[in-house]
TIMARDREN-68754 format. One record per residue (C-alpha): residue number from 1; residue in one letter; x, y, z. Coordinates in Angstrom, 2 decimals, m for minus. Each point is the difference from the previous one (the first is absolute). Layout:
% residues N
<pos: NUM; code: A; X: X; Y: Y; Z: Z>
...
//
This chain:
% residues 201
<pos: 1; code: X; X: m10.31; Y: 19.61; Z: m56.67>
<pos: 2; code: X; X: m0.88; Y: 0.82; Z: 3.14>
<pos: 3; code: X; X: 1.53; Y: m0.91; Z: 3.71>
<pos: 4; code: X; X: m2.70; Y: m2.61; Z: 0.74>
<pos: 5; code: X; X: 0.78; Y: m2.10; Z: m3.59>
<pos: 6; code: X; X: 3.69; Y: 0.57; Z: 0.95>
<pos: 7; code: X; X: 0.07; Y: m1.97; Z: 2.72>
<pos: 8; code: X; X: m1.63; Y: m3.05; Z: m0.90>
<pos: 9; code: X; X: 2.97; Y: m0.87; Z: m2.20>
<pos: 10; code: X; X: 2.48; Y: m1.86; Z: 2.18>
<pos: 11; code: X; X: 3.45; Y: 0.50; Z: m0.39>
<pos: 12; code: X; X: 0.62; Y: m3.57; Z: m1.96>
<pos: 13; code: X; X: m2.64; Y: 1.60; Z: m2.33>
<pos: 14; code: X; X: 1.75; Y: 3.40; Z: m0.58>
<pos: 15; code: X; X: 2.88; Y: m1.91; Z: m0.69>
<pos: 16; code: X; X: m1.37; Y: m2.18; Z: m2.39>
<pos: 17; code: X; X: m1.41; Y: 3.29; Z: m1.90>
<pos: 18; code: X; X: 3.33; Y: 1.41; Z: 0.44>
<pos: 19; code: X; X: 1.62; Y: m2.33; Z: m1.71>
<pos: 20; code: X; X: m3.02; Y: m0.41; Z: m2.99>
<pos: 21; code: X; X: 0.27; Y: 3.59; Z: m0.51>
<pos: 22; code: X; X: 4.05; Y: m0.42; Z: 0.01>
<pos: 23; code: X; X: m0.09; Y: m2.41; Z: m2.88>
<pos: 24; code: X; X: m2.76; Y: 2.52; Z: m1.93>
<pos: 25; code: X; X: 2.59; Y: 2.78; Z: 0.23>
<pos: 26; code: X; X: 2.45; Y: m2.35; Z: m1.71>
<pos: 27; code: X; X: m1.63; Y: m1.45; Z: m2.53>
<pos: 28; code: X; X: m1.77; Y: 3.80; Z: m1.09>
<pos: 29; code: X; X: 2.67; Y: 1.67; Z: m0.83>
<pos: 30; code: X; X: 4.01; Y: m0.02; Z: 0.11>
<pos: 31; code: X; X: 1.15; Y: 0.45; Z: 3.45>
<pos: 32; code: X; X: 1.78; Y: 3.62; Z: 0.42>
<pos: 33; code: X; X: 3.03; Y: m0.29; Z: 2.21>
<pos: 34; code: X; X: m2.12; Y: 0.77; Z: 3.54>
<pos: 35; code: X; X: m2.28; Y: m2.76; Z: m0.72>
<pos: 36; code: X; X: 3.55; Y: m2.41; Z: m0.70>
<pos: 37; code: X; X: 1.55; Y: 1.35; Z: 3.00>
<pos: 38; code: X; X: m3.19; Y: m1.52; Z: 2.01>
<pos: 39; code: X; X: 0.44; Y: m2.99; Z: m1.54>
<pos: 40; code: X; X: 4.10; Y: m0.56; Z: 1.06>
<pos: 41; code: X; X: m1.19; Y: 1.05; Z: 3.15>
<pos: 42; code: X; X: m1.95; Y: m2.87; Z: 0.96>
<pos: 43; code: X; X: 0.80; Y: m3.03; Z: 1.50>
<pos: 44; code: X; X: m1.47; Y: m3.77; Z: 0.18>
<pos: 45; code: X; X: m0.37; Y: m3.23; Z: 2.23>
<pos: 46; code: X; X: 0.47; Y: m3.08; Z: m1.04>
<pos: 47; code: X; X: m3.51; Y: m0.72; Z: m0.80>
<pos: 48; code: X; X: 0.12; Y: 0.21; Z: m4.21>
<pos: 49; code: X; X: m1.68; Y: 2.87; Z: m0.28>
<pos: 50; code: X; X: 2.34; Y: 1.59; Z: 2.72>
<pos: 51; code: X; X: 3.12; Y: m1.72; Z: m2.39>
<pos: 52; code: X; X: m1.62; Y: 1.82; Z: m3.01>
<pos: 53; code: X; X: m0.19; Y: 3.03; Z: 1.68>
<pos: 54; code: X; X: 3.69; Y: m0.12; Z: 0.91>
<pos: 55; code: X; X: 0.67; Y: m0.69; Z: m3.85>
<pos: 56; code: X; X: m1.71; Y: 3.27; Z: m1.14>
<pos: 57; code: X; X: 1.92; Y: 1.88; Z: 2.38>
<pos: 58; code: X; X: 3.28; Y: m1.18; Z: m1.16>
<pos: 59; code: X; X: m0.65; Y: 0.13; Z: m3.47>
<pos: 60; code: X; X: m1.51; Y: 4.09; Z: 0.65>
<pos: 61; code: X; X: 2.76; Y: 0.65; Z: 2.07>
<pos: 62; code: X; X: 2.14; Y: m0.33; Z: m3.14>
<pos: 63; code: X; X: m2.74; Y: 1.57; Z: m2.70>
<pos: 64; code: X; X: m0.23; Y: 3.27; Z: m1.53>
<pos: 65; code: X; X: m3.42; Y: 1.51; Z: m0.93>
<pos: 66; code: X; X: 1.24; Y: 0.60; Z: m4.06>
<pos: 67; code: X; X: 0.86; Y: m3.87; Z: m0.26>
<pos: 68; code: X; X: m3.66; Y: m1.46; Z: 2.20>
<pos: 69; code: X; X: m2.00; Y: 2.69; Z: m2.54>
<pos: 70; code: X; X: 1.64; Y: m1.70; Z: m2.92>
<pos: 71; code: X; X: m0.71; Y: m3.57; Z: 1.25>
<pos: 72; code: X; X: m3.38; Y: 1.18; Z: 0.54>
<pos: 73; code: X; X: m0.75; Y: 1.18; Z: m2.95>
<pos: 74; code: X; X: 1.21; Y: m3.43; Z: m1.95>
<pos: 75; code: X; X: m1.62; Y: m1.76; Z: 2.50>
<pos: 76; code: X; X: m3.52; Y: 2.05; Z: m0.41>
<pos: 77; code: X; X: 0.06; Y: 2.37; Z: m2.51>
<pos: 78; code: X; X: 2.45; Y: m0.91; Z: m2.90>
<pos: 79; code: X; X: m0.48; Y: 0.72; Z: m3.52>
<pos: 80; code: X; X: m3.49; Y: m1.11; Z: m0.44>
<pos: 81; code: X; X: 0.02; Y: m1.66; Z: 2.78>
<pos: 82; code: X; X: 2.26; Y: m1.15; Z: 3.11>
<pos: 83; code: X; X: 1.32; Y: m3.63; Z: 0.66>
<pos: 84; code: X; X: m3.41; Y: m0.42; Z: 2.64>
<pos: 85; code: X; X: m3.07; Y: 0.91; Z: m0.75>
<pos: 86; code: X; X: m1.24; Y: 0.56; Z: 3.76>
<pos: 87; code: X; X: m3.50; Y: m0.47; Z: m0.29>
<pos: 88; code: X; X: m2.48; Y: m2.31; Z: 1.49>
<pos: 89; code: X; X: m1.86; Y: m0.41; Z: m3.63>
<pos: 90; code: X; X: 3.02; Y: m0.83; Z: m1.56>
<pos: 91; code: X; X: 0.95; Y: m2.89; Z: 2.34>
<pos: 92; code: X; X: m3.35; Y: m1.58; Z: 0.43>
<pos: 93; code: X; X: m1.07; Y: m0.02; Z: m3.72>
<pos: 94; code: X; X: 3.04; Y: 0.64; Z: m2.35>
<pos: 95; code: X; X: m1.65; Y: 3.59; Z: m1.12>
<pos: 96; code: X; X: m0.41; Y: 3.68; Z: 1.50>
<pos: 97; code: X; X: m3.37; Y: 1.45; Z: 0.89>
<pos: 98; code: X; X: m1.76; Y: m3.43; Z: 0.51>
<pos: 99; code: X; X: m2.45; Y: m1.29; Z: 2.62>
<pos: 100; code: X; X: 2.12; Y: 0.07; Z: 3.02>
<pos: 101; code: X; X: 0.37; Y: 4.04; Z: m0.35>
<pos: 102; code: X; X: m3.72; Y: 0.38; Z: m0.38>
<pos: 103; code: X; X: m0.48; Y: m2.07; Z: 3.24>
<pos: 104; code: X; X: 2.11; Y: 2.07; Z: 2.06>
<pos: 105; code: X; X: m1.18; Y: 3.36; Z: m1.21>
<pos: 106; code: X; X: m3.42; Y: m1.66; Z: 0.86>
<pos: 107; code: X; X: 1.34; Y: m0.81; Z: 3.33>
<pos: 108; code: X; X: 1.73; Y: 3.64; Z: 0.34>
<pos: 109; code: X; X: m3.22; Y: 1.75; Z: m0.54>
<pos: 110; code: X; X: m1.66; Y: m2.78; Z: 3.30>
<pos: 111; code: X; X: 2.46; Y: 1.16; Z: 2.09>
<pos: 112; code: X; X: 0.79; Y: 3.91; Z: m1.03>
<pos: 113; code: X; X: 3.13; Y: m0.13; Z: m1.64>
<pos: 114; code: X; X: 0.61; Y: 2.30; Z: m2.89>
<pos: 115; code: X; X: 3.23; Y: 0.19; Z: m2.46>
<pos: 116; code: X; X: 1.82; Y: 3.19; Z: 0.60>
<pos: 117; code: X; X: m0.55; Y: 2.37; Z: m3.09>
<pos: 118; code: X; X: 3.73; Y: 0.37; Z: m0.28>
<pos: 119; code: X; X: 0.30; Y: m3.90; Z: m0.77>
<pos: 120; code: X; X: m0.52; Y: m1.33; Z: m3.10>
<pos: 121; code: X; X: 1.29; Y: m3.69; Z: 0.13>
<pos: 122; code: X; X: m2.94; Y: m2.75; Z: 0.38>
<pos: 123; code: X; X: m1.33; Y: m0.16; Z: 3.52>
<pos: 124; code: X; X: 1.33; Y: m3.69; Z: 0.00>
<pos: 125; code: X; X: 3.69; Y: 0.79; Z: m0.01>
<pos: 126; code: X; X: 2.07; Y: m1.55; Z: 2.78>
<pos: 127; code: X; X: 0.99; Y: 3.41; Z: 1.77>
<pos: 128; code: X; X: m3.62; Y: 1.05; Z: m0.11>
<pos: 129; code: X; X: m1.25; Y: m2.95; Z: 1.77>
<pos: 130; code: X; X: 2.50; Y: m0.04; Z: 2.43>
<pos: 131; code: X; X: m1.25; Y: 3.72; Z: 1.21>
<pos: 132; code: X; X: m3.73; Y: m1.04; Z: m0.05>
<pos: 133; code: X; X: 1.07; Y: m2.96; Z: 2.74>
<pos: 134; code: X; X: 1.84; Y: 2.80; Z: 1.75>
<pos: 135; code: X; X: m3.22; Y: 2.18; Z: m0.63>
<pos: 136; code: X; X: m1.91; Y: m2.72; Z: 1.53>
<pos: 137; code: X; X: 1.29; Y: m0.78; Z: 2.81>
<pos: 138; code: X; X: 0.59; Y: 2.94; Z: 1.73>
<pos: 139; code: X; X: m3.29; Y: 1.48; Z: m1.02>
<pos: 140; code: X; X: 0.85; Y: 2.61; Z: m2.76>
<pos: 141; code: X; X: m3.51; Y: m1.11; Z: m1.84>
<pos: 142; code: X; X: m3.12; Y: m0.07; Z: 2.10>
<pos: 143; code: X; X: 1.90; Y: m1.16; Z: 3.49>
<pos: 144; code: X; X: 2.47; Y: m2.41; Z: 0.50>
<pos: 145; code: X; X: m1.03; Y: m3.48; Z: m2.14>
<pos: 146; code: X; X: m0.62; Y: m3.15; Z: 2.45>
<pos: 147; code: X; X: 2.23; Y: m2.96; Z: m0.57>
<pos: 148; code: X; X: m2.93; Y: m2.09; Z: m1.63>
<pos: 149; code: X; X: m0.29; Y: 3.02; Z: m2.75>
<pos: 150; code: X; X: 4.37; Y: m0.02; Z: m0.20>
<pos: 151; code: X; X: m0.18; Y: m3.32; Z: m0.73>
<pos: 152; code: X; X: m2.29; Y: m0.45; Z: m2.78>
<pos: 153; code: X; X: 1.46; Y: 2.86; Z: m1.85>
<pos: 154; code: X; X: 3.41; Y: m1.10; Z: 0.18>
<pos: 155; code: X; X: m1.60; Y: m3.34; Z: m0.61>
<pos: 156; code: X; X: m1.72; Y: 1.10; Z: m3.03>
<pos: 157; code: X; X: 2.32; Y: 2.66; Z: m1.23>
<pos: 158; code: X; X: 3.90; Y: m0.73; Z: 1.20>
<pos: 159; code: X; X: 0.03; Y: m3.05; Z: 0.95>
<pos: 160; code: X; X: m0.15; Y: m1.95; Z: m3.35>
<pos: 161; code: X; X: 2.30; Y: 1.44; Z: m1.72>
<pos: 162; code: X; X: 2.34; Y: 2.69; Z: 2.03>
<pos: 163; code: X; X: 2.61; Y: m2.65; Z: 1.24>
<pos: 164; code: X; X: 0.41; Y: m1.16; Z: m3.49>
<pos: 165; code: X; X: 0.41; Y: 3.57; Z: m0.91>
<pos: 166; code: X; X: 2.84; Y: 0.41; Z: 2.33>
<pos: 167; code: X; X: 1.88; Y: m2.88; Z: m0.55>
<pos: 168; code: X; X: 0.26; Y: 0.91; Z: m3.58>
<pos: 169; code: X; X: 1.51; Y: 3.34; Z: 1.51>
<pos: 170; code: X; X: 2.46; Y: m1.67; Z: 1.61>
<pos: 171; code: X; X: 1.32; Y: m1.90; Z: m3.17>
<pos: 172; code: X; X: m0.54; Y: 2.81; Z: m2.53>
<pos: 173; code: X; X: 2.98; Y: 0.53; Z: m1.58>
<pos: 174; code: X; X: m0.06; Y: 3.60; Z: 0.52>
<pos: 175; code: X; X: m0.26; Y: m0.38; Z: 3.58>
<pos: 176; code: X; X: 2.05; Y: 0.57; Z: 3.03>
<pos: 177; code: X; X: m1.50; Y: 2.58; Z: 2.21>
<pos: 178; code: X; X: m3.26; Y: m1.01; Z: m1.21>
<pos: 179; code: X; X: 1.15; Y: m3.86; Z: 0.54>
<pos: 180; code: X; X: 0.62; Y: 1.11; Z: 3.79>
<pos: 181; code: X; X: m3.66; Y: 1.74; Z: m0.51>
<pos: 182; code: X; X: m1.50; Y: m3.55; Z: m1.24>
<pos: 183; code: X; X: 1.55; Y: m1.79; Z: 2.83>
<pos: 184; code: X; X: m1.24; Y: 2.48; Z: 2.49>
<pos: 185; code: X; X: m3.51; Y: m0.50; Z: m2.01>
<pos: 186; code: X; X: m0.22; Y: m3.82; Z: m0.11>
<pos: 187; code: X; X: 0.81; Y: m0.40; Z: 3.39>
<pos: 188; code: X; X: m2.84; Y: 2.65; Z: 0.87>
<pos: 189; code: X; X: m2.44; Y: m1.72; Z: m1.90>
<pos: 190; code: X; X: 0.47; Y: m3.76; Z: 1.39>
<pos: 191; code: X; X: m0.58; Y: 1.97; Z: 3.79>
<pos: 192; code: X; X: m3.26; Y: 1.76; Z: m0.92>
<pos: 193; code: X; X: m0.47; Y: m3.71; Z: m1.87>
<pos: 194; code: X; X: 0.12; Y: m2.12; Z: 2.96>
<pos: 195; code: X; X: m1.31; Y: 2.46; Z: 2.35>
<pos: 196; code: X; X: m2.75; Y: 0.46; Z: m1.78>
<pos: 197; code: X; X: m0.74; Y: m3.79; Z: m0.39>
<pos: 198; code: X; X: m0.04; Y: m0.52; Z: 3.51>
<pos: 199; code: X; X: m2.48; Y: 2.58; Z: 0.94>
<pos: 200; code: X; X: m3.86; Y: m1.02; Z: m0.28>
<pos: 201; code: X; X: m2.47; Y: 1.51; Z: m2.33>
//
């Protein structure tokens, strides 16, 4: 990225990529005890995503990296498979692999994204699509991604299904960092939501 694409993203913007990219990081991989330390070191408003934030800082203020892993992995991984299954395919039609994964690796290829070779997991999984919003908006791809193109990929892509995604996070049973990470999640999503609805195009 160059100094040019860098500064058409205004701060609000960075911060909404920081926080997309935040969430990725979470829901990627278990949290080691730097990334947990950043998380009881923030602080919220009152505003409920500000509240949610607050929660996940208490609750990681009190969590050790051994215990998060192992909700993790019964949250994701499991024997066979976790309590979620965090994928876009999954929530819109009931199955794995289906149309809504071949639509977004369609709409990956538009725009320049690739998977990195060190993934495996379906390019529809929650973490993954919270990096390529990151990705787009400060310009990662091919230039930072104007608000008409955010919008109808989170539109097309998130939108439908993520905020059911992380409510069901917040009531899994093996949850409670990862509840604090659903709030955090929910409340994210019915921002970019409403924002989003409110802008023309």
């Amino acid at each position: 990225m160059n100094a040019a694409e860098d500064i058409r993203v205004s701060a609000e913007d960075r911060l909404r990529a920081d926080l997309y990219n935040f969430l990725g990081l979470l829901l990627s991989h278990p949290p080691d005890q730097l990334l947990i330390d950043q998380c009881a070191g923030l602080s919220g408003d009152d505003s409920a995503l500000g509240q949610a934030i607050a929660g996940l800082s208490r609750v990681a203020a009190v969590s050790k990296p051994r215990k998060v892993s192992s909700e993790f992995n019964a949250l994701f991984v499991g024997l066979g498979r976790g309590e979620l299954l965090p994928y876009a395919s999954y929530y819109l039609t009931g199955f794995l692999n289906e149309k809504p994964l071949a639509n977004l690796r369609s709409d990956m290829a538009t725009r320049g994204m690739t998977r990195a070779q060190n993934v495996f997991e379906p390019e529809d999984n929650i973490a993954s699509l919270m990096e390529m919003m990151a990705g787009m908006i400060v310009g990662r791809f091919r230039g930072p991604a104007s608000l008409d193109d955010q919008k109808l990929f989170f539109n097309k892509h998130i939108a439908p299904w993520a905020g059911h995604f992380f409510t069901d996070l917040e009531a899994a049973k093996n949850s409670v960092f990862y509840a604090c990470v659903g709030s955090v999640g929910r409340a994210f999503m019915d921002i970019e939501r409403e924002a989003f609805r409110m802008t023309t195009g």
